[in-house]
PDB file of N, CA, C and O in Angstrom:
ATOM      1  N   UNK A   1       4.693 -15.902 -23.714  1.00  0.00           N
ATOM      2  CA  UNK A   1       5.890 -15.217 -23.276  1.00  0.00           C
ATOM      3  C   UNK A   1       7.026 -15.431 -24.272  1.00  0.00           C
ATOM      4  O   UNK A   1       7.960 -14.658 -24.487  1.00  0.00           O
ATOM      5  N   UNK A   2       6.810 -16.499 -24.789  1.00  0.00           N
ATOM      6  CA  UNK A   2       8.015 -17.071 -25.837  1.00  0.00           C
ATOM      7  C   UNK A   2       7.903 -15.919 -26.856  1.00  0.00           C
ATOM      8  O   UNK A   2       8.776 -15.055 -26.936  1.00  0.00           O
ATOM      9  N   UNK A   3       6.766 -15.933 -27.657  1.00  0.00           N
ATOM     10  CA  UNK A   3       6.386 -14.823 -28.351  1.00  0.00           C
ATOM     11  C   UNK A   3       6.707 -13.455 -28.177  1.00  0.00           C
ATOM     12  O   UNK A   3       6.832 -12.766 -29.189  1.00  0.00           O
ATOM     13  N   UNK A   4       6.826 -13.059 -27.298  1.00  0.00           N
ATOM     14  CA  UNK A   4       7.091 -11.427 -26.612  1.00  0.00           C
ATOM     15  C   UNK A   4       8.274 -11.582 -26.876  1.00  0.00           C
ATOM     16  O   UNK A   4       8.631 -10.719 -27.678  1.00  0.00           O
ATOM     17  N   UNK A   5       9.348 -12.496 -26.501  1.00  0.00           N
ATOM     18  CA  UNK A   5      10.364 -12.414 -26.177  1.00  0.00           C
ATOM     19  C   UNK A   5      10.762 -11.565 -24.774  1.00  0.00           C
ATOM     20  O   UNK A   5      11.863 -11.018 -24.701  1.00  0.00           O
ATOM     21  N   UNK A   6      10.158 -11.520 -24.083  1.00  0.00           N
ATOM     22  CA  UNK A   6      10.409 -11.065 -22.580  1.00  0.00           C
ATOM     23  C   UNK A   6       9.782 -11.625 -21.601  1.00  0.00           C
ATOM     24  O   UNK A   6       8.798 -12.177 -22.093  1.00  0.00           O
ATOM     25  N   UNK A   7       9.824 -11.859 -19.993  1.00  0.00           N
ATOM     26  CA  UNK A   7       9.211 -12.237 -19.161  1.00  0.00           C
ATOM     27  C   UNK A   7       8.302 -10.860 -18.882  1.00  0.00           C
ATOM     28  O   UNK A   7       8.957  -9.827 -19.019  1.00  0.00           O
ATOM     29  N   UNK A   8       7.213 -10.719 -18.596  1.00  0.00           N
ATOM     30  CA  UNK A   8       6.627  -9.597 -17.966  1.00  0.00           C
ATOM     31  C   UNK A   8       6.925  -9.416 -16.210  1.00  0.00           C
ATOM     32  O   UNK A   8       7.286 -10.236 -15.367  1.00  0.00           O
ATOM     33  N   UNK A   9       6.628  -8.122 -16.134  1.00  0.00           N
ATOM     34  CA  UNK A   9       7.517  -8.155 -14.360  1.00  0.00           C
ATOM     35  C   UNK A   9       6.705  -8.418 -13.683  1.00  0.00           C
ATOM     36  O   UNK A   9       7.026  -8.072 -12.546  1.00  0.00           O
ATOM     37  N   UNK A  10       5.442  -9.012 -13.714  1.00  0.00           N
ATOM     38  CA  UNK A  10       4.806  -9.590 -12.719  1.00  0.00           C
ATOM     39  C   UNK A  10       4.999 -11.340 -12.851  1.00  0.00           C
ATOM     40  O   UNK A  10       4.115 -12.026 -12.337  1.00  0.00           O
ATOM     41  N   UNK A  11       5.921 -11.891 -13.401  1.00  0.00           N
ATOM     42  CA  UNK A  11       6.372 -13.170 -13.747  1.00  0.00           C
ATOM     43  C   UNK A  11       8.012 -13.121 -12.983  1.00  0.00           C
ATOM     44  O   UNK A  11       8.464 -13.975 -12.221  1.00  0.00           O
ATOM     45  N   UNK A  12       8.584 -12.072 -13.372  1.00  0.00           N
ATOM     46  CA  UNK A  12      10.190 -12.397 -13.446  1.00  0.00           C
ATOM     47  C   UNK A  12      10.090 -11.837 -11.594  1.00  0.00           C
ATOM     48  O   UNK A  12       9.297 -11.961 -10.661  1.00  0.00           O
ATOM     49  N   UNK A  13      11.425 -11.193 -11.852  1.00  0.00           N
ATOM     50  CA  UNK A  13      11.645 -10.398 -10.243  1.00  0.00           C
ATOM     51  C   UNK A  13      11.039  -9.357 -10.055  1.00  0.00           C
ATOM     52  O   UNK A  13      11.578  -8.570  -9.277  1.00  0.00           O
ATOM     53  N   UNK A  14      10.095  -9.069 -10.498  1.00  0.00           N
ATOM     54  CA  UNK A  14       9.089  -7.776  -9.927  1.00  0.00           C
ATOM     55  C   UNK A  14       7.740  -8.539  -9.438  1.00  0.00           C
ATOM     56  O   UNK A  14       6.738  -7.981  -8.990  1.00  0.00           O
ATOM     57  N   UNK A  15       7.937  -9.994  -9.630  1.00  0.00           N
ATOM     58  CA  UNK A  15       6.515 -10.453  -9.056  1.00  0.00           C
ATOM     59  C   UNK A  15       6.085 -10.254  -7.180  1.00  0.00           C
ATOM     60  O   UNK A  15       4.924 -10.508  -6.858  1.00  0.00           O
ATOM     61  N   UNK A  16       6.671  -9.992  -6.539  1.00  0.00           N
ATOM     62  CA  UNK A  16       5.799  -9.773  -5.275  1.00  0.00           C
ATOM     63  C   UNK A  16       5.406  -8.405  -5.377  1.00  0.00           C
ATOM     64  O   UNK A  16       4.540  -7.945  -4.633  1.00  0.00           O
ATOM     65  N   UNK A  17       5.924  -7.796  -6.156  1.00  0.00           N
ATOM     66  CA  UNK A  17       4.805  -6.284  -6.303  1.00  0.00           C
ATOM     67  C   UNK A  17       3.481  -6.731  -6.736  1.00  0.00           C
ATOM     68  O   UNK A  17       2.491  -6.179  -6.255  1.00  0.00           O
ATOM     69  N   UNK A  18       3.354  -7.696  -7.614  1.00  0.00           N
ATOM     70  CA  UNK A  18       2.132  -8.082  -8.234  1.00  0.00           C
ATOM     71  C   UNK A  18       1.321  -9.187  -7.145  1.00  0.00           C
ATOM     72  O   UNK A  18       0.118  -9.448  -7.137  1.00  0.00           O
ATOM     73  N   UNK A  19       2.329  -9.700  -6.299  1.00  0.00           N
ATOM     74  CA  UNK A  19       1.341 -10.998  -5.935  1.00  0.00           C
ATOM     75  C   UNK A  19       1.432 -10.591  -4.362  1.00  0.00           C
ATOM     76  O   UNK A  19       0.583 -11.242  -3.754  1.00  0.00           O
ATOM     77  N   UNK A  20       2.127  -9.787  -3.543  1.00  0.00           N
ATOM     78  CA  UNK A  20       1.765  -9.805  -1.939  1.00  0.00           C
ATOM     79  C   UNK A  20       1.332  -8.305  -1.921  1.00  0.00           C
ATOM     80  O   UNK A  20       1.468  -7.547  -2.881  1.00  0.00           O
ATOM     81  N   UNK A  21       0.783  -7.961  -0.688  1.00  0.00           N
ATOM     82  CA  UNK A  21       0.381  -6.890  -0.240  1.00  0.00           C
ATOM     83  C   UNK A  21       1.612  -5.561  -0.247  1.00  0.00           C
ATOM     84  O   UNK A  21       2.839  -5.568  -0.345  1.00  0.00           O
ATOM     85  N   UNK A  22       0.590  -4.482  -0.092  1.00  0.00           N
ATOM     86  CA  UNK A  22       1.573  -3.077  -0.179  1.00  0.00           C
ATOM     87  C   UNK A  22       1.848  -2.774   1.054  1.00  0.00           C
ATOM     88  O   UNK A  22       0.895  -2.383   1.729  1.00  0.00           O
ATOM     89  N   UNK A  23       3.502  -2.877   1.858  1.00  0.00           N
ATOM     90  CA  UNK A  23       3.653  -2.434   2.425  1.00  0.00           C
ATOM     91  C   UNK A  23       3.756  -1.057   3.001  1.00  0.00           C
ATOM     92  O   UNK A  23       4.746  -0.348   2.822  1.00  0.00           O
ATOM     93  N   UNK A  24       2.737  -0.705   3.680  1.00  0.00           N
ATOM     94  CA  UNK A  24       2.709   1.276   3.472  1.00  0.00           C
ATOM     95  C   UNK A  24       3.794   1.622   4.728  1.00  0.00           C
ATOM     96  O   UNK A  24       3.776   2.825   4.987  1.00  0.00           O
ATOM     97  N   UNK A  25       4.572   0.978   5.422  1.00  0.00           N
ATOM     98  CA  UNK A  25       5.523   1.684   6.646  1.00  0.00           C
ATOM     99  C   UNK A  25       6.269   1.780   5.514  1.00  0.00           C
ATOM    100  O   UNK A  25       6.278   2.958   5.159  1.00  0.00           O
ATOM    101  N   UNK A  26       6.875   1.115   4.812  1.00  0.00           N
ATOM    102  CA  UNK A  26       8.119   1.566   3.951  1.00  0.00           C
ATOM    103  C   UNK A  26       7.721   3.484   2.912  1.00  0.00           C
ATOM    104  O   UNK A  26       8.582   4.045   2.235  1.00  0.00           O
ATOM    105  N   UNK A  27       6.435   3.975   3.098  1.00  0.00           N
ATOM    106  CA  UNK A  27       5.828   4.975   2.315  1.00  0.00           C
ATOM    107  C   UNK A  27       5.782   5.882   3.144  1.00  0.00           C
ATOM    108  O   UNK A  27       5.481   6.961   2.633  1.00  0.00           O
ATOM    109  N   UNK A  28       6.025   5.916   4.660  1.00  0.00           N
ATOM    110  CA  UNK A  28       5.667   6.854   5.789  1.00  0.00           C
ATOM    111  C   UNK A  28       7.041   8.022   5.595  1.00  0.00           C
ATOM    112  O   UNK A  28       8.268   7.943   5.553  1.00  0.00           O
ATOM    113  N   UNK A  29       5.959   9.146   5.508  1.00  0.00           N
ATOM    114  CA  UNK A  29       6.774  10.221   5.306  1.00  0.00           C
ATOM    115  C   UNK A  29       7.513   9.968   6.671  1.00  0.00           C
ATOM    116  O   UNK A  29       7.481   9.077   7.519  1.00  0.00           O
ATOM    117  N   UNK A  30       8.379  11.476   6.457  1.00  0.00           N
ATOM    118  CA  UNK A  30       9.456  11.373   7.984  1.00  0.00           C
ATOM    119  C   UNK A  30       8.314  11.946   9.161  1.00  0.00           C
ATOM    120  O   UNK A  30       8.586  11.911  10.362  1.00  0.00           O
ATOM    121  N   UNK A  31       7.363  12.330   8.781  1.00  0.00           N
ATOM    122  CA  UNK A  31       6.669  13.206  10.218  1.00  0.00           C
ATOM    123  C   UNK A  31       6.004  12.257  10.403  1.00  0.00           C
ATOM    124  O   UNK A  31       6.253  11.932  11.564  1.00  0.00           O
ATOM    125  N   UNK A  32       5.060  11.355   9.861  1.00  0.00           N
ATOM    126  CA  UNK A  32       4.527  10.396  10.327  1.00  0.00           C
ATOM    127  C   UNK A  32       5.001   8.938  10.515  1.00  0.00           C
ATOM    128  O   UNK A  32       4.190   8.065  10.824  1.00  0.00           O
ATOM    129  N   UNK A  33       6.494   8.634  10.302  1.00  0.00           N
ATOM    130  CA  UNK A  33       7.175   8.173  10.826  1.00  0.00           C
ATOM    131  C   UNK A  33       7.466   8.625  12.370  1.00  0.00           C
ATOM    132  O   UNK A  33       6.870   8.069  13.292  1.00  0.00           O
ATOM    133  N   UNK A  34       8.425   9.675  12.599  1.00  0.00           N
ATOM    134  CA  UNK A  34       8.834  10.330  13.965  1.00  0.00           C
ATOM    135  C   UNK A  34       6.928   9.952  14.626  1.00  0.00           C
ATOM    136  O   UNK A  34       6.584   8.909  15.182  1.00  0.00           O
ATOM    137  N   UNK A  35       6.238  10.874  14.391  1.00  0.00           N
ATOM    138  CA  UNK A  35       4.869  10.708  15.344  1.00  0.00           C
ATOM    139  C   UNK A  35       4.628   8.976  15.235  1.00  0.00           C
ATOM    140  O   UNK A  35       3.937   8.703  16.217  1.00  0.00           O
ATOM    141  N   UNK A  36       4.852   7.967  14.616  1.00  0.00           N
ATOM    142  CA  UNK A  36       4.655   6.625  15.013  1.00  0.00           C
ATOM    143  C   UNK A  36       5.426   6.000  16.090  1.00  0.00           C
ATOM    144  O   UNK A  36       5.150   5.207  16.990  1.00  0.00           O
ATOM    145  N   UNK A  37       6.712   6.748  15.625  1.00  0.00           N
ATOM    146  CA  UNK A  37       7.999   6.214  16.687  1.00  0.00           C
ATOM    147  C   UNK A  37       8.009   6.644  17.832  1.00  0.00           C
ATOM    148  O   UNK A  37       8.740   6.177  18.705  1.00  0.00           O
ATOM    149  N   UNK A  38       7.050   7.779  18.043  1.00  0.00           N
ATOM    150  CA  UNK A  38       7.487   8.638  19.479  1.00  0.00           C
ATOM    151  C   UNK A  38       7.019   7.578  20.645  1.00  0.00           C
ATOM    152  O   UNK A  38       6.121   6.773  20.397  1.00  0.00           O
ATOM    153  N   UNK A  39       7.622   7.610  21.840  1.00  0.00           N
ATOM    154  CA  UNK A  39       7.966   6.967  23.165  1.00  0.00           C
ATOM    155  C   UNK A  39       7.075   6.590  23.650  1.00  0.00           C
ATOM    156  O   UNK A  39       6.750   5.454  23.994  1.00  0.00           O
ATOM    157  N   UNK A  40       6.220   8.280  23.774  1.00  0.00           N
ATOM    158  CA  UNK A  40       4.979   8.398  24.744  1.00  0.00           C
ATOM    159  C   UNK A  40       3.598   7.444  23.829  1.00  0.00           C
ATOM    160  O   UNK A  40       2.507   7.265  24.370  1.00  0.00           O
ATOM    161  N   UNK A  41       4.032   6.740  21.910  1.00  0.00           N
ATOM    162  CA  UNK A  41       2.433   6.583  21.520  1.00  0.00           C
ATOM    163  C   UNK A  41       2.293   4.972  22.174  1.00  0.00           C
ATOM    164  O   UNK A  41       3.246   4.193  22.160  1.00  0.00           O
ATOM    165  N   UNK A  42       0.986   4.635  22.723  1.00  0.00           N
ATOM    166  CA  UNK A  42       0.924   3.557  22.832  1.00  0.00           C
ATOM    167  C   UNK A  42       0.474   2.659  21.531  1.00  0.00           C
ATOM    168  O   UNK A  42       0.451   3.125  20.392  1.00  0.00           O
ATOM    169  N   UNK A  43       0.115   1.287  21.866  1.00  0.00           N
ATOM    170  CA  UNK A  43      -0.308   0.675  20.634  1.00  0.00           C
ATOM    171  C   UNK A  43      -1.559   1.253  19.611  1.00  0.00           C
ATOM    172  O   UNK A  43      -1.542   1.428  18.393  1.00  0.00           O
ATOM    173  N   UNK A  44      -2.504   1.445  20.477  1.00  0.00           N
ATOM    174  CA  UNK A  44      -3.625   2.325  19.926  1.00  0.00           C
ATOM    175  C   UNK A  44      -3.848   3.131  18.631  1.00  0.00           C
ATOM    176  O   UNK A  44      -4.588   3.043  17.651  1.00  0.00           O
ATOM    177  N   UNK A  45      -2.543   4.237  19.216  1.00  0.00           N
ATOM    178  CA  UNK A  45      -2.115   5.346  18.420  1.00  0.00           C
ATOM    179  C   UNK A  45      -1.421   5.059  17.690  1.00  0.00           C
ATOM    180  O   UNK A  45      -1.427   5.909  16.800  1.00  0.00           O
ATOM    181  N   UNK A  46      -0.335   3.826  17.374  1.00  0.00           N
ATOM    182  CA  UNK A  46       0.153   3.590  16.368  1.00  0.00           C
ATOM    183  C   UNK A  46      -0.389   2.958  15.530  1.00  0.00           C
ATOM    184  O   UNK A  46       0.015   2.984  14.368  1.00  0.00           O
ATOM    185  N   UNK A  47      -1.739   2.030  16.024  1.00  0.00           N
ATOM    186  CA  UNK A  47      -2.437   1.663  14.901  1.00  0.00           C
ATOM    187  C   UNK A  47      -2.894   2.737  14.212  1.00  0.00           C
ATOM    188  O   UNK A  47      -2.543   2.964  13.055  1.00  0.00           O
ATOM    189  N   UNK A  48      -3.725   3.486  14.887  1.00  0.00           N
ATOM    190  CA  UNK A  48      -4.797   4.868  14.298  1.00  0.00           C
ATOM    191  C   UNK A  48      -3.383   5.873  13.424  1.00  0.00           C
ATOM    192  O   UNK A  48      -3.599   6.933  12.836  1.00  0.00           O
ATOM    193  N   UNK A  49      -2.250   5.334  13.523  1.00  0.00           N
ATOM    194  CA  UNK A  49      -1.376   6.472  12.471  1.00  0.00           C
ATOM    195  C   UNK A  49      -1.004   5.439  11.297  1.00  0.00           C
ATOM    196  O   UNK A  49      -0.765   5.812  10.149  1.00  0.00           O
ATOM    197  N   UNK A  50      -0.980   4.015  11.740  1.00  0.00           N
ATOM    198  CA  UNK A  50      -0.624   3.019  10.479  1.00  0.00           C
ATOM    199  C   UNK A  50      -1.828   2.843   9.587  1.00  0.00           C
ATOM    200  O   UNK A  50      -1.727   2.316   8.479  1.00  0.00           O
ATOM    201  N   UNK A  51      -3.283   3.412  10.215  1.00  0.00           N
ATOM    202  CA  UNK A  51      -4.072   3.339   9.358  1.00  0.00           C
ATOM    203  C   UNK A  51      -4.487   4.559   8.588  1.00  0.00           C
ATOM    204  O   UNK A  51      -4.930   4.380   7.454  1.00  0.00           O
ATOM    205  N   UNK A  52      -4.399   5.758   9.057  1.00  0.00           N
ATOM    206  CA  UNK A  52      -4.039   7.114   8.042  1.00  0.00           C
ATOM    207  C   UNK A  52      -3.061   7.103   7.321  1.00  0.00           C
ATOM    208  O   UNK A  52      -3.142   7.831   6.331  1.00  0.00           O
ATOM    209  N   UNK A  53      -1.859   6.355   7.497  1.00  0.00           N
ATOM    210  CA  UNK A  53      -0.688   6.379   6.827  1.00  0.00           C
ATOM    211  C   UNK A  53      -1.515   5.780   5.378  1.00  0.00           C
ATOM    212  O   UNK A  53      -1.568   6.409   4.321  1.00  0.00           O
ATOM    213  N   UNK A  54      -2.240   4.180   5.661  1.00  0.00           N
ATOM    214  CA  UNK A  54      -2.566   3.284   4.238  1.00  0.00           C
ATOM    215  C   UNK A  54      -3.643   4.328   3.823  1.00  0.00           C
ATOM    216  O   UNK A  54      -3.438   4.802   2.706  1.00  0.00           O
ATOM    217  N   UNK A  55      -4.519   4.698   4.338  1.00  0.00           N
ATOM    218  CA  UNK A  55      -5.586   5.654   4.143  1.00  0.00           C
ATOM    219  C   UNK A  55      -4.498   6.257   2.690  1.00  0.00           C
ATOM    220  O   UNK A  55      -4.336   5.973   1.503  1.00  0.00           O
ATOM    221  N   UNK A  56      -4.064   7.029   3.497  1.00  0.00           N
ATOM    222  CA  UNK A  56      -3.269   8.214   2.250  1.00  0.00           C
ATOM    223  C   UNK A  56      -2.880   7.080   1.260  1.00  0.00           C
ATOM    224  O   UNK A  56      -3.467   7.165   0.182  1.00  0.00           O
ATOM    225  N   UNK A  57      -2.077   6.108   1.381  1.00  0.00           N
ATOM    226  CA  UNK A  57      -1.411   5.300  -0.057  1.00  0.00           C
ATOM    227  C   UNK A  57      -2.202   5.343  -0.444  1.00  0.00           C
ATOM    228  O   UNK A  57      -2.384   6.069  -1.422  1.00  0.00           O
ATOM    229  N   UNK A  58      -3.481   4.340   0.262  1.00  0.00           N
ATOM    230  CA  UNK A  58      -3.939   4.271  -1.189  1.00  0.00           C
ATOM    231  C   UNK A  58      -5.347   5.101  -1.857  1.00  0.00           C
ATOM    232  O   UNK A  58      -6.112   4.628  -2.698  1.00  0.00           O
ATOM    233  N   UNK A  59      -5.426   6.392  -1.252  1.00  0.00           N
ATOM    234  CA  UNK A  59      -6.245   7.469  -1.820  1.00  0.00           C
ATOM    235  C   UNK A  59      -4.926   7.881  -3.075  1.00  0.00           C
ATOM    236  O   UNK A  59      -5.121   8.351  -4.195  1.00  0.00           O
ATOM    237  N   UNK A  60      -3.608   7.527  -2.442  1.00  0.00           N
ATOM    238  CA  UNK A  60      -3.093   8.154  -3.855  1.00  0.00           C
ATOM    239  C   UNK A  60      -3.159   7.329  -4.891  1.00  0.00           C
ATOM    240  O   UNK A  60      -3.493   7.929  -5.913  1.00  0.00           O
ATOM    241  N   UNK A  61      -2.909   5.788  -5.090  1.00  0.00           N
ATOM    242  CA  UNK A  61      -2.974   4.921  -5.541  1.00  0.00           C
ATOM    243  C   UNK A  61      -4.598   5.005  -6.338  1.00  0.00           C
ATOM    244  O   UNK A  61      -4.813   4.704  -7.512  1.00  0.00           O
ATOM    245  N   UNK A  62      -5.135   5.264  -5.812  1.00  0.00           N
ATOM    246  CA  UNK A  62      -6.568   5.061  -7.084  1.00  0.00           C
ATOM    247  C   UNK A  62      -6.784   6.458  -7.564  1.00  0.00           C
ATOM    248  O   UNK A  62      -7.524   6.615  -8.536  1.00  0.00           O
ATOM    249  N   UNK A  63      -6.076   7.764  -6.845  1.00  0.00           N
ATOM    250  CA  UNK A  63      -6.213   8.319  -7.926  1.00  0.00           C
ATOM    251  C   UNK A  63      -5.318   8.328  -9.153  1.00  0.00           C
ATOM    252  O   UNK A  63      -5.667   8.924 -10.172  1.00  0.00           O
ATOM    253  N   UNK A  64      -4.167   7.673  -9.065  1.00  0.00           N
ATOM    254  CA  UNK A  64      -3.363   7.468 -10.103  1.00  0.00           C
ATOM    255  C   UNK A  64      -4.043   6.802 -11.293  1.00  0.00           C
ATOM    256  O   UNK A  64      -4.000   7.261 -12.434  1.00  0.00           O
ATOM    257  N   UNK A  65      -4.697   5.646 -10.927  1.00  0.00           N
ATOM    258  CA  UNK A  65      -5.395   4.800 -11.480  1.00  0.00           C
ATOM    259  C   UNK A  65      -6.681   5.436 -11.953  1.00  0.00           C
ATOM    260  O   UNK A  65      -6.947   5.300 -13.147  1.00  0.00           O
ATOM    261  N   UNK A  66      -7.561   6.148 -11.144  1.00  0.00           N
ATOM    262  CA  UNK A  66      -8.587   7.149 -12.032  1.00  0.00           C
ATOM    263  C   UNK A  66      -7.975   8.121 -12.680  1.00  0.00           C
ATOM    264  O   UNK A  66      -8.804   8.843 -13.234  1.00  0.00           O
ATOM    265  N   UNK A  67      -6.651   8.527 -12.889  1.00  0.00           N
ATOM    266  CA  UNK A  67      -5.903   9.587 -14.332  1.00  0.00           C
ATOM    267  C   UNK A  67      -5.504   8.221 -15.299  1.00  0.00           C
ATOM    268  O   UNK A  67      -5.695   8.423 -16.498  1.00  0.00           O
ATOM    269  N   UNK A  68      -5.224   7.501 -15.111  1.00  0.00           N
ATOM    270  CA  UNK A  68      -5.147   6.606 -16.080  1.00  0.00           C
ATOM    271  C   UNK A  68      -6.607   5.636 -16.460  1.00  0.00           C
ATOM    272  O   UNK A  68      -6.644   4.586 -17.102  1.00  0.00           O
ATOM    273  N   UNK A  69      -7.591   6.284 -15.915  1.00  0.00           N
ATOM    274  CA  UNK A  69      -9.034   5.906 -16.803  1.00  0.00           C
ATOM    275  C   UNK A  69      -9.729   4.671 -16.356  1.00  0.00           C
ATOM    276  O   UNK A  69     -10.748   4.201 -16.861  1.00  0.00           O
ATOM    277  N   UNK A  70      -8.776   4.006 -14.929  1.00  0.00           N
ATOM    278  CA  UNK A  70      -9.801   3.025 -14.028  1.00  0.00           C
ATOM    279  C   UNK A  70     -11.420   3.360 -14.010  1.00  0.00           C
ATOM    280  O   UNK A  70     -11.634   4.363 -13.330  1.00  0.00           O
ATOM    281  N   UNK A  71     -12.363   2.905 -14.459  1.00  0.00           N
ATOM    282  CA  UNK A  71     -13.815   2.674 -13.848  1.00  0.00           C
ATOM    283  C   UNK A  71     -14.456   1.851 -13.090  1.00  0.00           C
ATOM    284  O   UNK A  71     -15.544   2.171 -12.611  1.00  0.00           O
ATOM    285  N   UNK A  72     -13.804   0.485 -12.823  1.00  0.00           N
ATOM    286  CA  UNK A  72     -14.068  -0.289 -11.936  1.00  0.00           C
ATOM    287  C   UNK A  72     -13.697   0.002 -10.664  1.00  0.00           C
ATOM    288  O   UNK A  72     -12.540   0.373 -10.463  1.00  0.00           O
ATOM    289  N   UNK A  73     -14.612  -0.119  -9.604  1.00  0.00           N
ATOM    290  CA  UNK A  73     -14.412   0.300  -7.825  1.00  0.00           C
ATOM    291  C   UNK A  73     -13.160  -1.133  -7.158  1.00  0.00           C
ATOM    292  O   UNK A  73     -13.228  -2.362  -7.178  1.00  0.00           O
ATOM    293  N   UNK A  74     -12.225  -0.244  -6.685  1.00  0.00           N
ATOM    294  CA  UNK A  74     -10.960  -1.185  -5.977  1.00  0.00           C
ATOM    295  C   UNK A  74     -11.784  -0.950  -4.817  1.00  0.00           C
ATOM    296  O   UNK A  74     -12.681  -0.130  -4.621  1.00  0.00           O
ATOM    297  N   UNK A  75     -11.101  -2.177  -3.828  1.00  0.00           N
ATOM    298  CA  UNK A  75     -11.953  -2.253  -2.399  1.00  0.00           C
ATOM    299  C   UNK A  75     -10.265  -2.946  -2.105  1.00  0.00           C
ATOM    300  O   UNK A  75      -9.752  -3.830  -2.790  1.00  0.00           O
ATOM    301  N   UNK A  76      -9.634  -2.258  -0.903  1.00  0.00           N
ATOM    302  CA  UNK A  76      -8.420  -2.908  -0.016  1.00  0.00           C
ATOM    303  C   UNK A  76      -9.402  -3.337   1.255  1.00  0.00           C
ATOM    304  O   UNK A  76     -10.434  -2.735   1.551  1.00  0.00           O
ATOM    305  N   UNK A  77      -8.933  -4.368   1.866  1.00  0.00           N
ATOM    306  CA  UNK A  77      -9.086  -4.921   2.672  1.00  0.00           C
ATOM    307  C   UNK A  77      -8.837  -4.409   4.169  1.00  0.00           C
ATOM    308  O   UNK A  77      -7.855  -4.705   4.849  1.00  0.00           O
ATOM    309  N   UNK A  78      -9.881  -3.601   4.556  1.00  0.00           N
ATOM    310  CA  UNK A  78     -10.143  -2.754   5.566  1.00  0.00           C
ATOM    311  C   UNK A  78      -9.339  -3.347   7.209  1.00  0.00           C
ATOM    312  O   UNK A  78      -9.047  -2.566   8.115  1.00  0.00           O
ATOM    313  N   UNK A  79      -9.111  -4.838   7.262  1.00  0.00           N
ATOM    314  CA  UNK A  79      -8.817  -4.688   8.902  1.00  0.00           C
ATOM    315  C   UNK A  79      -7.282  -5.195   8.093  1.00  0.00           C
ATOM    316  O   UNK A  79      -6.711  -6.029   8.796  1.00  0.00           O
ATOM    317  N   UNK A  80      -6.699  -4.953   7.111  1.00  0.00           N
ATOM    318  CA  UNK A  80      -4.941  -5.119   6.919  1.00  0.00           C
ATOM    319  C   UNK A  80      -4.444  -3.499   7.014  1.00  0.00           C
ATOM    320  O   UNK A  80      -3.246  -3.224   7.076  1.00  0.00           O
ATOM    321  N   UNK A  81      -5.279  -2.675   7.016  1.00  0.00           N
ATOM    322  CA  UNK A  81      -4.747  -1.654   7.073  1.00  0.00           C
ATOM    323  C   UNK A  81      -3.953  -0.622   8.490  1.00  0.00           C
ATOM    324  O   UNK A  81      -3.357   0.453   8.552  1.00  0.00           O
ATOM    325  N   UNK A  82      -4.443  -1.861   9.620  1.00  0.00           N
ATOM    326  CA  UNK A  82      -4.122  -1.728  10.517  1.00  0.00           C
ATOM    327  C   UNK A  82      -2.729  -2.338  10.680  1.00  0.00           C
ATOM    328  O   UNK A  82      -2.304  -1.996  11.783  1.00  0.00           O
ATOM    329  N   UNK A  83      -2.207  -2.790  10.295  1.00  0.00           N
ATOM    330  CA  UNK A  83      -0.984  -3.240  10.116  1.00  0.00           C
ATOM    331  C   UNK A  83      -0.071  -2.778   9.447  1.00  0.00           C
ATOM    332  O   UNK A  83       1.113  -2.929   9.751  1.00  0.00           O
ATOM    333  N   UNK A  84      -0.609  -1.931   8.096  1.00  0.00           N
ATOM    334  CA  UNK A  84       0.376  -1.381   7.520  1.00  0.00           C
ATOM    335  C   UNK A  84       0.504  -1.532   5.948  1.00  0.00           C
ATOM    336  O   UNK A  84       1.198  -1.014   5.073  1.00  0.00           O
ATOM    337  N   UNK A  85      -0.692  -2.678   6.019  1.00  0.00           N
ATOM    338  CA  UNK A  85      -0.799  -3.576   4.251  1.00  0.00           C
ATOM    339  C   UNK A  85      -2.239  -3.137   3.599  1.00  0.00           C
ATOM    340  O   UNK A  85      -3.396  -3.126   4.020  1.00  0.00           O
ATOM    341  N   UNK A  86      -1.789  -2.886   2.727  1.00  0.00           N
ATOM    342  CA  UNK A  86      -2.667  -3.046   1.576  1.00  0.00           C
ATOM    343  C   UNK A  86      -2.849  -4.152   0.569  1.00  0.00           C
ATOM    344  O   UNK A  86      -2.014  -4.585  -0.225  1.00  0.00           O
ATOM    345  N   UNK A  87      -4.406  -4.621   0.797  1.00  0.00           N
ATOM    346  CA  UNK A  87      -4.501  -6.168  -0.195  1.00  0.00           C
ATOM    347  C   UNK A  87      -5.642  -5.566  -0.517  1.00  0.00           C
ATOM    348  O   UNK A  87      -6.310  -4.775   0.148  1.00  0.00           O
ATOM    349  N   UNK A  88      -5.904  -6.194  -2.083  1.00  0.00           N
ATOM    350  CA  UNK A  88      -6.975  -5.539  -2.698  1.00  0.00           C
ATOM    351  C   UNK A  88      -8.295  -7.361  -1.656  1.00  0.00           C
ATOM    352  O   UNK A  88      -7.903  -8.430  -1.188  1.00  0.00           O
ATOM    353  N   UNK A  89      -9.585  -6.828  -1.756  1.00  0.00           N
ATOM    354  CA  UNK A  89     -10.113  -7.115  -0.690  1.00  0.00           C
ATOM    355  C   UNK A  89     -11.115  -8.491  -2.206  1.00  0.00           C
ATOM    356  O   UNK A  89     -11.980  -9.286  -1.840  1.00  0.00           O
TER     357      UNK A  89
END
């Protein structure tokens, strides 16, 4: 790092992007926000929308990563997605 002359941002203040999970409620469009928030959903249904919500991140997320020439298979950690997180698994 001395060498670079810079901290890289998974060292300095960009490190919990690099080191904790992806919060996907902060990514919820406004419609699938409103349909999470509505009155009538019980817990159920807000899981089954917090987990289409990560669904979508991170289908977008690896395809970003397959235009930038990823070949190795990412695997997130299938029962955090019920919550809202994405951790690579």
């Amino acid at each position: 790092m001395t060498e670079n002359g810079t901290i890289p941002g998974g060292n300095g203040e960009n490190k919990d992007k690099w080191t904790q999970a992806i919060d996907v409620k902060v990514l919820m469009t406004a419609e699938e926000e409103t349909n999470y928030r509505h009155p009538a959903r019980d817990e159920v249904a807000q899981i089954k929308i917090m987990k289409n919500v990560a669904r979508r991140v991170e289908a977008d997320i690896l395809k970003g990563l397959e235009a930038r020439g990823l070949q190795t298979e990412i695997r997130f950690n299938p029962k955090l997605k019920e919550e809202g997180l994405l951790d690579l698994k």
